[in-house]
N, C-alpha and C positions, 0 to 999 in steps of 0.2 A: 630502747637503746640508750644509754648513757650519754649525757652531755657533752659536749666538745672541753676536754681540760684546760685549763686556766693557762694563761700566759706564763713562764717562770721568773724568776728574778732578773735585772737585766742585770747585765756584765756594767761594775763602773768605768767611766773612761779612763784612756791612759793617756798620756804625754807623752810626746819626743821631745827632749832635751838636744838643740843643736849646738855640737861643739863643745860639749859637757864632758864629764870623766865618766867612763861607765861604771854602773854601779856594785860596789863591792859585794862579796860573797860566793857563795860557787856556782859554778855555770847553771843555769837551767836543765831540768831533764827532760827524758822525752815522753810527750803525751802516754804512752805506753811504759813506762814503768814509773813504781812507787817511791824508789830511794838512787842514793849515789851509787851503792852497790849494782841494784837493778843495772844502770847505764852504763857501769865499766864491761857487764855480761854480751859478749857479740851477738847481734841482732840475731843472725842465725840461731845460735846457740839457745835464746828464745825462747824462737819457736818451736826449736825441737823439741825442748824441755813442755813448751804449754801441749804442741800434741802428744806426748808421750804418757805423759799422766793422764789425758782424756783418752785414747786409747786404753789403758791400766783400767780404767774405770768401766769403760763400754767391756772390755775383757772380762771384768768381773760379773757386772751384770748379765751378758752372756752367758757366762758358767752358771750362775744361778739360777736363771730360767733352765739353763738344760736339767740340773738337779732337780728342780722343782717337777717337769716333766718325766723325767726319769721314776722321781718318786712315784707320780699320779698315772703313768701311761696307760694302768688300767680303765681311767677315766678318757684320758685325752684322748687315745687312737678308737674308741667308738663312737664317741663324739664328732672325730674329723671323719669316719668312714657316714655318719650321719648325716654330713655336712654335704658332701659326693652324693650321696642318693637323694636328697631331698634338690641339689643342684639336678640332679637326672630326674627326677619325677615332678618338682614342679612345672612344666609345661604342661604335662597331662591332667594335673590337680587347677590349673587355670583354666583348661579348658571344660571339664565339668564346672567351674564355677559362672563361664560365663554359659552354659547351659542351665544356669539357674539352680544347682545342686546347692544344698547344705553344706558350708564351709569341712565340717567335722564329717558329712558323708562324702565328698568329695575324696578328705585326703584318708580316711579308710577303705573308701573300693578302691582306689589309686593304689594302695600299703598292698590291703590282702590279693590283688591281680600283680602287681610286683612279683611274691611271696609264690604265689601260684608258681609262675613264670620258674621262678627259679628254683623249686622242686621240684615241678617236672622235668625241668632241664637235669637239676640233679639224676631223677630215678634214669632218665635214659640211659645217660652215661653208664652208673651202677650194673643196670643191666646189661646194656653190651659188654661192658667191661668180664661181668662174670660168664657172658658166653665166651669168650674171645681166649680167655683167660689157658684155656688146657692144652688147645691150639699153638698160642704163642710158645708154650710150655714146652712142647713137644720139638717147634722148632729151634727155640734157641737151647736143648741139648744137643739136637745136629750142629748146631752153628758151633757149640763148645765141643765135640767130636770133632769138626772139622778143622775148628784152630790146630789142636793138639796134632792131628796131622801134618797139619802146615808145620808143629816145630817141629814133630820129627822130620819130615821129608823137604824143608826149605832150608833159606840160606843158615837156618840156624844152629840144625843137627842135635836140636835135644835129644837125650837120650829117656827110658822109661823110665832111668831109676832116677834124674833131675828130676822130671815130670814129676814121679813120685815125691818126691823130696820136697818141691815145692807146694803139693798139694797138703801133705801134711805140714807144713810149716802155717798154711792159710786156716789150717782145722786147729793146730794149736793156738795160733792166735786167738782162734774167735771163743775157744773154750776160756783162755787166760783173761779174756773183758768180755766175761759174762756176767761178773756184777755189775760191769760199767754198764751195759746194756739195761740188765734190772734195774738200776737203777735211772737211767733215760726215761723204762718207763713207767716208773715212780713218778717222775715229774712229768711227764706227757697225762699222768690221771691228773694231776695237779692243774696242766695246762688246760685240760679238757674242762675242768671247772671255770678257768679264767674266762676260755672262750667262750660256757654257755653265757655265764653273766655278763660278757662282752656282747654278745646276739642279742641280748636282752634290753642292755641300754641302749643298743642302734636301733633296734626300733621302737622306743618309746619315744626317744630323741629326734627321733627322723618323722613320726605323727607328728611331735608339737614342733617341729622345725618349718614344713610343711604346711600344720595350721596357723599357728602364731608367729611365725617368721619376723613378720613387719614390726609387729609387737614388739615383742623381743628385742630387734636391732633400735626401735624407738625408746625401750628402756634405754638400754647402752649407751644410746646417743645423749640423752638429759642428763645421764653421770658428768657428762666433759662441762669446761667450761662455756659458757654460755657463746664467745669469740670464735671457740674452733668448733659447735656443732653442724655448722653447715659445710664447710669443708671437711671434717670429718667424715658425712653423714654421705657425700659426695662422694667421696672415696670409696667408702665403703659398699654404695648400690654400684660404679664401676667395677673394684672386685670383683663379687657377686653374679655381676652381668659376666666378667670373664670365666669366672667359677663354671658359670651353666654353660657357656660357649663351648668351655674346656671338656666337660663331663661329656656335655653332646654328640663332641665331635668324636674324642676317644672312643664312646659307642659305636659309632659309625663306621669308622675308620676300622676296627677288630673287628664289628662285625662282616666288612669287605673283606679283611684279611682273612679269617675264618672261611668264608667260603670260596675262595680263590685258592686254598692251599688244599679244602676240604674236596673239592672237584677232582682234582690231582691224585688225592688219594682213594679216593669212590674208584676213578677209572683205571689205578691199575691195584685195584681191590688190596687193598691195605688192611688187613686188621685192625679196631678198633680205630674206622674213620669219624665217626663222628663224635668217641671222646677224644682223641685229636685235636679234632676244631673245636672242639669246646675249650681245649688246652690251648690253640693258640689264641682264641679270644680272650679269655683270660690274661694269658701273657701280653696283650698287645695292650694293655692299661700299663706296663713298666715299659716307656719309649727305650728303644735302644737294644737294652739288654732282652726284655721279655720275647720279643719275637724270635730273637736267633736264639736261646733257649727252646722254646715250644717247638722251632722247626728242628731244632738238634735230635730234640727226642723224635721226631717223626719221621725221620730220615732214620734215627739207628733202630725202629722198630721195622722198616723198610729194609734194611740191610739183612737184621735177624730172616725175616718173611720172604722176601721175593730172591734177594743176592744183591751182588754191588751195582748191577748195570741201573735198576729199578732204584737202589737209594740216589747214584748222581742223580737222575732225571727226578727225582723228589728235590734232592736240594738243590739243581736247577732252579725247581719251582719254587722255593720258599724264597733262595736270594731274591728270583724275579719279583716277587710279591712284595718283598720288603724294598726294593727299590721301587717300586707304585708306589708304594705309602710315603717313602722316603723324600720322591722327588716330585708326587705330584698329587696325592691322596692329604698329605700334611698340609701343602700349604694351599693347596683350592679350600679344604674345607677347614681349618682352622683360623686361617689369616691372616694379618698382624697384629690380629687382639689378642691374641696367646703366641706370638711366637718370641721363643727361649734359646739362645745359644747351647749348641749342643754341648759346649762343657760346663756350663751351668747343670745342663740335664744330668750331664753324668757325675758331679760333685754332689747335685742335691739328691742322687739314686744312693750313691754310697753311704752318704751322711745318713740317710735315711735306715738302709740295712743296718749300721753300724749301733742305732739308735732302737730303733722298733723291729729290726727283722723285712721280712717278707711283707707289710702290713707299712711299716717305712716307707720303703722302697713306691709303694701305691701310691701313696699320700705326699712323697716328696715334689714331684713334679705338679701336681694342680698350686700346691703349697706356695712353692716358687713363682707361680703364674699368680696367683692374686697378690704376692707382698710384691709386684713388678711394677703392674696396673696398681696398685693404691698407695705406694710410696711416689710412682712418677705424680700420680692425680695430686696425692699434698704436696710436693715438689711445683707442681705448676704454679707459675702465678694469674693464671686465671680465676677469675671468683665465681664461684658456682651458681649457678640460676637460684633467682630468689622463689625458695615455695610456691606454690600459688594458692595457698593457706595459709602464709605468713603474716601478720599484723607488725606492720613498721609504725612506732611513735617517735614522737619529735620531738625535742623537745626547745622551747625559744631559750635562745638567748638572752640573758640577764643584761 
């Protein structure tokens, strides 16, 4: 560590003259400004001026980082989904290690049982899905027979030739944007390229995240100045610690949701119940929004299937279920180490779609939870525990 800095110049003394004239010139100004003009300017006035240009400036820098990300998003959003799975799989990669695994074999049976995991879970769906599939077919043409009825014979008195009228208007449209569609999926092939090499970087990303983690964050840390690596370094393992907290829990908690709505739909035999639940687990990683989407569609494939009395009692069940997680699923198992105002949640989902899409939206709310925990953690003025690998030198005074 650096010496204690030298004393400065002292201030010469001054005199009071009693009963003197005071001395000519213009008045003094005030410690905070440079000239006469400065001090004729109202204090207020200022400051408003000093915060408004530092604002201007944080504005700017803002917009640049979004450009900057905008440009690279290819890069950034499988990196941050990297980020998420290695926060979810490092407990298990700790735990082969303290069974004495191979760092590198640990987080590759960790990677490929993930992997597993998650295309078998895919093929099930697939396959229920393509049995289910002729079934549902069949009933929602009754269900569009039956509307059509309803306008004939309800309060609305369609007649066959509106009915008609309207159906060819929905046939010309979709003929009139059938380039628009070609071309959608033009870039949906385009898209399908982004994605495989976006798969391709989360999991290169997510092995050396997973094996070199510490590494890595230890590079980063020797970039800063030598003053803020320890409080930086402090921050940033709190982060982290909420990162996995966060990841964990979200697991947890969807996967509760998942079979709590999944039961529901088992017992008054639903149609594809179990890509359902796979649907609402999924959704239950976007707080807020995700679950009343996933139960909307589960409800209206209940409606199509059984009739109206069997969708309420579905969306009975899914409110109920979201009020578990709401008022007592969230904060038993997450805490006060991730807990976010709920319009924080819903500013940083938006911000998120608006920016990355569906893939945003994912990524907004962990996002929000580590810059929370690691700006409060630099904000404190506590001083972080010294190492216990640190070497303190001293050095004597001259």
């Amino acid at each position: 560590m650096a010496s204690p800095a030298s004393p400065g110049p002292v201030a010469p003394p001054t005199a009071t003259v009693v009963g003197g004239e005071p001395p000519a010139g213009p008045p003094p100004t005030s410690s905070s400004t440079t000239s006469r003009d400065d001090a004729e300017v109202p204090h207020a006035l200022r400051i408003a001026s000093a915060w408004s240009w530092r604002l201007i400036v944080i504005g700017l820098v803002a917009w640049a980082l979004l450009r900057i990300v905008g440009t690279i998003r290819i890069v950034i959003i499988p990196l941050a989904i990297a980020l998420l799975l290695s926060a979810l799989l490092a407990p298990a990669v700790g735990w082969l290690l303290r069974a004495r695994f191979p760092r590198s074999l640990a987080t590759a049976v960790v990677l490929v049982g993930g992997l597993a995991a998650v295309v078998g879970t895919l093929t099930l769906v697939v396959n229920e899905f393509i049995r289910g599939v002729p079934e549902l077919s069949e009933k929602s043409s009754q269900g569009v027979r039956q509307i059509q009825n309803w306008l004939k014979t309800g309060p609305l008195h369609v007649s066959d030739s509106q009915l008609d009228r309207y159906i060819d208007e929905g046939q010309q449209w979709v003929s009139q944007n059938t380039e628009r569609f070609t071309s959608a999926a033009t870039t949906t092939a385009a898209t399908l390229a982004e994605v495989l090499t976006g798969t391709l970087l989360v999991l290169f990303a997510t092995f050396f995240f997973l094996r070199d983690g510490n590494k890595i964050w230890r590079f980063l840390v020797r970039l800063l100045p030598v003053a803020a690596r320890w409080r930086v370094d402090d921050a940033g393992r709190a982060s982290w610690a909420t990162l996995v907290a966060y990841v964990r829990a979200t697991v947890l908690v969807a996967f509760i949701d998942a079979v709590g709505i999944g039961i529901f739909l088992v017992i008054f035999d639903i149609p594809f119940a179990f890509p359902l639940a796979a649907l609402v687990f999924l959704g239950a990683f976007i707080p807020i929004v995700g679950a009343a989407l996933s139960g909307g569609v589960a409800v209206l494939i209940a409606l199509v299937d059984s009739g109206p009395v069997t969708a309420l009692i579905i969306l009975g069940a899914v409110i109920g279920v979201q009020q578990l997680e709401g008022h007592v699923l969230q904060p038993l198992i997450m805490g006060r180490a991730v807990a976010i105002h709920p319009l924080a949640v819903i500013i940083g989902i938006a911000a998120g779609v608006v920016l990355a899409g569906i893939t945003g939206a994912l990524v907004a709310v962990p996002l929000i939870a580590v810059l929370n925990t690691g700006i409060r953690r630099l904000a404190a003025r506590t001083v972080p525990d010294t190492p216990p690998d640190a070497v303190v030198v001293a050095s004597q005074a001259p």
